[in-house]
Steps between C-alpha positions, in 0.01 A plus 500: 500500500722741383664619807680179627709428182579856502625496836716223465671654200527874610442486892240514748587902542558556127349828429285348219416234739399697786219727228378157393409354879356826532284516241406136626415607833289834380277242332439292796407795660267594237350138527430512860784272567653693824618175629744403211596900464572569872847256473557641178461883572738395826736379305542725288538787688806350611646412169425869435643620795800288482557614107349846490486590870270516782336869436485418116168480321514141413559367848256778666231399209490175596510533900201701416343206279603211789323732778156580267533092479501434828192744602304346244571181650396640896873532582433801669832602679744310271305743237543809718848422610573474107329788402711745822818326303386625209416817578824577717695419137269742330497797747894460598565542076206708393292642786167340614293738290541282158203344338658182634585635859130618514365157358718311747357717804133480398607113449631500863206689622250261375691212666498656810158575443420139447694410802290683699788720617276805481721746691773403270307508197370872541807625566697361167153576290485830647860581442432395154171702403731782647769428249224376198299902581874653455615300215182394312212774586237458721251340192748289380392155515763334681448781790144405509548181541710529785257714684210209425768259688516746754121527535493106509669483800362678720090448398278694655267305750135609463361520821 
């Protein structure tokens, strides 16, 4: 354990300090350790926000990691609300038609989805196959998954 001495010595928010937790966190992530990532990503994105600012990659980065932890751990709407945050810092810097922005929507989208919040759901996928046909082509892969979430939703009853 690396990380502790070095934050005594340098600080908790030390630059080197902060890449170091990160990495740490990543490979809970990788593990399937959501539970022990989700305070970590959290925290994080405040140190980041705090030393690099709120819109900055860092801090968004890890918001993003901290909400994809908490839908794999059935925290639905803590997830969702994470993942609007997110995307609001993406869209007010960059737009919302980024690889991330797009991600982040299809991310949101699927949430809904899984919330059963159907009406909801169609609209942001929709919005987003729009964007993915405009963007990304119409055979892209991305785009065509979007349009099998969109089929999903609404299956067709037989009979």
């Amino acid at each position: 354990h690396v990380i502790q001495p070095a934050g005594n010595v340098l600080g908790a928010e030390n630059p080197q300090v902060l890449q170091l937790r990160l990495r740490r966190a990543a490979i809970l992530v990788v593990a399937g350790e959501y539970r022990l990532a989700r305070p970590e990503f959290d925290a994080l994105a405040e140190a980041f926000a705090r030393t690099k600012g709120p819109r900055s990659d860092e801090a968004v980065e890890c918001l993003r990691h901290s909400a994809y932890c908490r839908a794999e751990l059935g925290q639905v709407d803590d997830a969702l609300l994470r993942f609007s945050d997110v995307l609001d810092r993406i869209s007010s810097e960059r737009g919302d038609g980024t690889d991330t922005a797009l991600e982040v929507r299809r991310n949101i989208g699927e949430l809904q989805a899984a919330r059963n919040d159907i009406d909801e759901a169609e609209r942001t996928l929709r919005a987003l196959h729009n964007d993915l046909v405009l963007v990304k082509g119409s055979d892209h892969e991305d785009t065509c998954y979007a349009a099998e979430l969109l089929e999903r939703l609404r299956p067709v009853n037989p009979g």
